[in-house]
RODO-2510 file (C-alpha; in nm, 4 decimals, decimal comma):
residues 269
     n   res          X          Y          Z
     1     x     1,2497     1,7473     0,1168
     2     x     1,2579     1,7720    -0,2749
     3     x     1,0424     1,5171    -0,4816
     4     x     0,9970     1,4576    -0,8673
     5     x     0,7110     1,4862    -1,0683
     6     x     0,4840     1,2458    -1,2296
     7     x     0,2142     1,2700    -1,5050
     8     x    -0,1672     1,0625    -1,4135
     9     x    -0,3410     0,9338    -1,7117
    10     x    -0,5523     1,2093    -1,6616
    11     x    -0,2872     1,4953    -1,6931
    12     x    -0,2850     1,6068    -1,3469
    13     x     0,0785     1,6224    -1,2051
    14     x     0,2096     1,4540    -0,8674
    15     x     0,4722     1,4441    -0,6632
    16     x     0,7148     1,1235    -0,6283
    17     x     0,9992     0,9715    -0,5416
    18     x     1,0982     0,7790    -0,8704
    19     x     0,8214     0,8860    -1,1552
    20     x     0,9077     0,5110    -1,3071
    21     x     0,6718     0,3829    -1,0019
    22     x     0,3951     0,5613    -1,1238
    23     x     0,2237     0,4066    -1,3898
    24     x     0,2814     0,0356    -1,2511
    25     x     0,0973     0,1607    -0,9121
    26     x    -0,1519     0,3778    -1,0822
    27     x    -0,2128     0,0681    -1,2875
    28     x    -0,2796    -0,0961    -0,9623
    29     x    -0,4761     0,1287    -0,7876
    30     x    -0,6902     0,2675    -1,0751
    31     x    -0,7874    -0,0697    -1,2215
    32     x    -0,9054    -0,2654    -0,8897
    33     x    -1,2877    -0,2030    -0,8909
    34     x    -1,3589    -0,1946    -0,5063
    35     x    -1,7050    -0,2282    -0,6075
    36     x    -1,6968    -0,5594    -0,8020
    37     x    -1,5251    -0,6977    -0,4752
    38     x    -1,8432    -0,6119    -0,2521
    39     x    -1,6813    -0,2960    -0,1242
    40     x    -1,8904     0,0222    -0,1048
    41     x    -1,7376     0,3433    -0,0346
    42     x    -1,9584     0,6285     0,0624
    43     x    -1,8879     0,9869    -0,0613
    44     x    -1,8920     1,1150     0,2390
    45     x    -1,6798     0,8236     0,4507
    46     x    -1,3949     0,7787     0,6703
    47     x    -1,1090     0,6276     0,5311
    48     x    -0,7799     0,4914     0,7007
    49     x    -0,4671     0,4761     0,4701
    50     x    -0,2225     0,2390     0,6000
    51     x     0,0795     0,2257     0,4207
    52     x    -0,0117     0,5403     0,1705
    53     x     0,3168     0,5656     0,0173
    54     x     0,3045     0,8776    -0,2452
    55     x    -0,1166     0,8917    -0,1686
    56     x    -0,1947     0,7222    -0,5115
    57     x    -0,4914     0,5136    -0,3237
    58     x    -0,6038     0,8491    -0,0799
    59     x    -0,6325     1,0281    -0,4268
    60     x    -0,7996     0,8009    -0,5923
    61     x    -1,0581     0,7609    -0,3442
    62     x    -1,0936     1,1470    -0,3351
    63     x    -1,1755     1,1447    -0,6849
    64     x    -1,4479     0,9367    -0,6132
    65     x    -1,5569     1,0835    -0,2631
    66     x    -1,4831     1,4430    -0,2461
    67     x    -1,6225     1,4406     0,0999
    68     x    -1,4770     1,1700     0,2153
    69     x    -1,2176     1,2273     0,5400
    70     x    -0,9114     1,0578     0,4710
    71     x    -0,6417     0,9665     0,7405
    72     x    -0,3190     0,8759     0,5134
    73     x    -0,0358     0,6308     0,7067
    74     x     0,3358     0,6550     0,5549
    75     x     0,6732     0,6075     0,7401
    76     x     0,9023     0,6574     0,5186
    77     x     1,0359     1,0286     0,4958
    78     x     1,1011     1,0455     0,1139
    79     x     0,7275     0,8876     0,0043
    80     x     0,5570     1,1080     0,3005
    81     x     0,7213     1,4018     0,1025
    82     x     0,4968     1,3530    -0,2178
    83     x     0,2340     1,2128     0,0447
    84     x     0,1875     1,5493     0,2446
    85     x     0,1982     1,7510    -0,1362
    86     x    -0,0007     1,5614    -0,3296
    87     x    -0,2596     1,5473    -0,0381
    88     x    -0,2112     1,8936     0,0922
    89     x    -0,5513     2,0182     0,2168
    90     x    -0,7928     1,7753     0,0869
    91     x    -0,6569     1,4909     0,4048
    92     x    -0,4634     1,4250     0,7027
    93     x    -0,1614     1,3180     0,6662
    94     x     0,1206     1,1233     0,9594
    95     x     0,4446     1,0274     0,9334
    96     x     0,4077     0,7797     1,1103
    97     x     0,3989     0,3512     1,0331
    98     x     0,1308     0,1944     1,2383
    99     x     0,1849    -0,1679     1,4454
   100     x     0,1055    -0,3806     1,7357
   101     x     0,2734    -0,1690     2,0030
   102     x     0,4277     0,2013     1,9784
   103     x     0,8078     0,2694     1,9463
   104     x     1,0170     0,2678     1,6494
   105     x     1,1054     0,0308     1,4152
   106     x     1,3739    -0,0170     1,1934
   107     x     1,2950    -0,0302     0,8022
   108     x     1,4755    -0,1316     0,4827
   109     x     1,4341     0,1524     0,2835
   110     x     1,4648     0,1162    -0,1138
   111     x     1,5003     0,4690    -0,2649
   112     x     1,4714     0,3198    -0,6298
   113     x     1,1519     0,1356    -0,5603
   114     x     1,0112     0,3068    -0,2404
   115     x     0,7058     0,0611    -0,1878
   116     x     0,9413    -0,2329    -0,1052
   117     x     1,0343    -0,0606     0,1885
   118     x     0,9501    -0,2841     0,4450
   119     x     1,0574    -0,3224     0,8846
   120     x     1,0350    -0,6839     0,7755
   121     x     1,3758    -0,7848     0,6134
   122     x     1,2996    -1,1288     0,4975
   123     x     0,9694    -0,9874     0,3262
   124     x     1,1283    -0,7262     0,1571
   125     x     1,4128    -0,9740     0,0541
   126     x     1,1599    -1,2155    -0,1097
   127     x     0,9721    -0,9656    -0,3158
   128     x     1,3332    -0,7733    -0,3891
   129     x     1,4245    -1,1090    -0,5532
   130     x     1,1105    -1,1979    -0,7154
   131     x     1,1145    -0,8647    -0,9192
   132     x     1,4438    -0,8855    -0,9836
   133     x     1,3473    -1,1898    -1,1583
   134     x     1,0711    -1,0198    -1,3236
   135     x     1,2796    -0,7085    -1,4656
   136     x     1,5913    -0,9744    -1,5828
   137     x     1,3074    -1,2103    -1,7884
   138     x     0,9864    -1,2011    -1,9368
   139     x     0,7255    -1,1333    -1,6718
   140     x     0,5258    -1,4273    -1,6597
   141     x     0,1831    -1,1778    -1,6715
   142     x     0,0716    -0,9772    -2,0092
   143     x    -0,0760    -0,6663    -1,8070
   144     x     0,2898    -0,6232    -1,6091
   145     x     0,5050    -0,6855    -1,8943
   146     x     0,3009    -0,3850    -2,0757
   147     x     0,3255    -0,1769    -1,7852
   148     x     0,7168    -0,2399    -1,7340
   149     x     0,7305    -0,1619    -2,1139
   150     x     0,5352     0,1745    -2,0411
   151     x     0,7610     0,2693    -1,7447
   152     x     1,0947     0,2329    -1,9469
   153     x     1,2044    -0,0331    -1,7231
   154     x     1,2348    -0,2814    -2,0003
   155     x     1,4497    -0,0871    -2,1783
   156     x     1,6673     0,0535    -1,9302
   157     x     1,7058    -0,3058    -1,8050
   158     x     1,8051    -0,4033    -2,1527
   159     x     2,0848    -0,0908    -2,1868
   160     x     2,1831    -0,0294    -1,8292
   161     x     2,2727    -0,3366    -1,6660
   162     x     2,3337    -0,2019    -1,3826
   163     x     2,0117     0,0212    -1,3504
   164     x     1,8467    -0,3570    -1,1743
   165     x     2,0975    -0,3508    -0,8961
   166     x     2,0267     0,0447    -0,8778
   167     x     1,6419    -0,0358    -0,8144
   168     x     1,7635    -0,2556    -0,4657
   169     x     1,9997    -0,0831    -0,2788
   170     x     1,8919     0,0159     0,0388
   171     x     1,9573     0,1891     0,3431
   172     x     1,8209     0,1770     0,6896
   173     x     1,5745     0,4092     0,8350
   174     x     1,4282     0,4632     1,1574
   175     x     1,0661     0,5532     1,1478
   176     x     0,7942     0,5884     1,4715
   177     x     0,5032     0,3086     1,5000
   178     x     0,1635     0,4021     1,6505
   179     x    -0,1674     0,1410     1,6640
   180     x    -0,4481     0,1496     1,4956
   181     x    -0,6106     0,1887     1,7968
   182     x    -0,4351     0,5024     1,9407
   183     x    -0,4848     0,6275     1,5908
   184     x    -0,8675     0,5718     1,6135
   185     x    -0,9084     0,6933     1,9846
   186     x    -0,6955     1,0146     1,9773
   187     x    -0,8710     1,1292     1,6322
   188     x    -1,1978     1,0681     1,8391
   189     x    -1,3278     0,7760     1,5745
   190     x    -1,6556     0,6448     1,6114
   191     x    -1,7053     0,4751     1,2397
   192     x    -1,5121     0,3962     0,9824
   193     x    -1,5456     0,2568     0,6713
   194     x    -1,2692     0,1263     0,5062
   195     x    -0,8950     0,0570     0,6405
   196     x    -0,6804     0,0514     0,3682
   197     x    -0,3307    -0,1728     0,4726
   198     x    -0,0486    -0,2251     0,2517
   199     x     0,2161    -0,2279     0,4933
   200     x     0,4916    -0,4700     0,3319
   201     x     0,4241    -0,7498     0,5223
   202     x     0,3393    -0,5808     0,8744
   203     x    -0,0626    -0,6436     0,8090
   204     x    -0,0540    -0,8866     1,1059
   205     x     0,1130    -0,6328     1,3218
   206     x    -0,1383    -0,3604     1,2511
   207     x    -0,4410    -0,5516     1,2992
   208     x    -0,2366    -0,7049     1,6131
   209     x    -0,2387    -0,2889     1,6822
   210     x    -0,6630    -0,3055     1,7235
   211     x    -0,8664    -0,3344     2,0800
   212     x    -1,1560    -0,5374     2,0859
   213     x    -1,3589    -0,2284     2,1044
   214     x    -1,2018    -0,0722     1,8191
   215     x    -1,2919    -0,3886     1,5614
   216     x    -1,6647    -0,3135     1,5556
   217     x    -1,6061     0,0663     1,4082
   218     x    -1,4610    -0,1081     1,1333
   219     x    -1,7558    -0,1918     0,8595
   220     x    -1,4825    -0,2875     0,5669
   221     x    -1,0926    -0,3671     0,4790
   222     x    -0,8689    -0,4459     0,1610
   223     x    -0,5770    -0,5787     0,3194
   224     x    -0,2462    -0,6232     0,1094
   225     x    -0,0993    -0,9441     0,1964
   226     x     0,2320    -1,0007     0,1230
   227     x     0,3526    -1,2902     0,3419
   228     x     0,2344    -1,6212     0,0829
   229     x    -0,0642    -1,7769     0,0164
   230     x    -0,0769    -1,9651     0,3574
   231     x    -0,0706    -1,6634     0,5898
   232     x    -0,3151    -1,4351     0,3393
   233     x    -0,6097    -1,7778     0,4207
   234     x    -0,5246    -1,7627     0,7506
   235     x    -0,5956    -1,4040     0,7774
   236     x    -0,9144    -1,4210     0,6107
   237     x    -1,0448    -1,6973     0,8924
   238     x    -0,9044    -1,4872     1,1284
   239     x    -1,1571    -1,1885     0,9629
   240     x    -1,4174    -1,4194     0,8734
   241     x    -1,4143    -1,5214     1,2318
   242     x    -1,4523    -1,1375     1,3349
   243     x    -1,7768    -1,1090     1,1438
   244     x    -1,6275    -0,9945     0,7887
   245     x    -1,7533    -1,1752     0,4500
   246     x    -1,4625    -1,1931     0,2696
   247     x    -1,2949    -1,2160    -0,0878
   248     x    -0,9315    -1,3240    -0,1835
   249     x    -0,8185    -1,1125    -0,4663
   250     x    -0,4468    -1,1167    -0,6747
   251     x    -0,2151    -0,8568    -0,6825
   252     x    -0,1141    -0,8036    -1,0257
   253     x     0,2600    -0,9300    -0,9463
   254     x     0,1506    -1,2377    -0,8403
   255     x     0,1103    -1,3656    -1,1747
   256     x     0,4396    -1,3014    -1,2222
   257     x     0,5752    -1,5114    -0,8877
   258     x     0,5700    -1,2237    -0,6055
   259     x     0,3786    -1,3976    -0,3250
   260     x     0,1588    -1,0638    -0,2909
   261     x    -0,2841    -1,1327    -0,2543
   262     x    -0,5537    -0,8739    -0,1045
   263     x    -0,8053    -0,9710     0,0580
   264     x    -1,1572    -0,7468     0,0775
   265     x    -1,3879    -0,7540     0,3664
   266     x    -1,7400    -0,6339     0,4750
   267     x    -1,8952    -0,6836     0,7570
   268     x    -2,1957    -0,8169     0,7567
   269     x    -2,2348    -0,8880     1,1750
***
């Protein structure tokens, strides 16, 4: 499958879907300091990538832990493309999306803005239309008005009308789910530290995909919640109550009314 190619701020080159998604997720990634949210990550961990899109987080974590062993998560045959290039040889890498039971599931795919891709329509619908209102108006948030201007989305949304209703057409896709718990048991597990999920608002699903026995390899988490500000406290008792200290941190969009938090976790019992 053919993919683009996209500049980091470093000059290295990656693969990608739409090169325009870049910079906003680099911008993202790059600029949350696990570290200032109590999150230690050993050079020489085990990391769990759930919902790894291009591998812009699995990178990025490589960078900083060269002998770290990385399991990257993406279902979503375009993005796992760029995934399996841009991670070739340095982690492993499944096609597969991960939930509470295995089977396939049905996703709506976006090919302009592959990390709204979601198996939950109404989720995907709400932050569809919250962008939208984003890229039609001033974003409400400094940082993601500057990055939209460094994209080119500002301008092409000022020149090509119809380049907005370009970014959300979408098309369905079929993808296989695993659990998190297969996933730990069949690769033979017996630590890890850090389970990366942004999963378009599957998290609950996922974590719904864990045995008992599996929750006590897990020593840390940065969830992506994208389901309101409700469910993302609720999930955070629900970790709290699993013997994780926890932090509730906001995705840069959310400034900009796109429901979207993370919350960090360590475990501390």
């Amino acid at each position: 499958m053919s993919t683009r190619l996209a500049t980091l701020p470093d000059g290295r080159e990656i693969h990608c879907v739409n090169a325009y998604e870049v910079d906003f997720s680099v911008h993202e990634i790059f600029n949350d300091d696990l570290v200032n949210h109590g999150i230690d990550l050993p050079r020489d961990g085990v990391y769990l990538d759930v919902g790894a899109n291009i591998g812009l987080f699995a990178l990025h974590l490589l960078d900083q832990c060269p002998e770290a062993k990385v399991f990257a998560y993406e279902p979503m045959p375009e993005a796992f493309a760029a995934l399996e290039k841009n991670l070739a040889g340095r982690a492993a890498c499944f096609s597969l999306g991960l939930g509470a039971v295995p089977g396939m599931a049905e996703f709506e795919y976006f090919p302009g803005i592959t990390a709204l891709s979601s198996c939950h329509g109404a989720v995907s619908a709400e932050m569809a239309k919250g962008l939208r209102r984003m890229l039609s108006g001033a974003p409400a948030d400094q940082d993601v008005a500057e990055i939209l201007e460094k994209t080119g989305a500002t301008e092409r949304t000022a020149s090509e009308p119809a380049f907005i209703d370009q970014l959300f057409i979408t098309r369905k896709v079929q993808a296989p789910i695993d659990t998190l718990g297969n996933q730990i048991s069949q690769h033979g597990l017996l630590h890890i530290d850090l389970v990366k999920i942004d999963t378009e608002g599957a998290e609950k699903e996922v974590l719904a995909g864990l045995g008992e026995a599996d929750w006590a390899l897990i020593r840390q988490m940065v969830v992506e919640v994208h389901l309101g500000r409700a469910e993302t406290d609720l999930m955070e008792r629900q970790l709290q109550a699993r013997g994780f200290q926890t932090q509730i941190g906001h995705h840069p969009l959310s400034n900009s009314g796109v429901p979207v938090f993370h919350i960090y976790a360590k475990r501390i019992i």
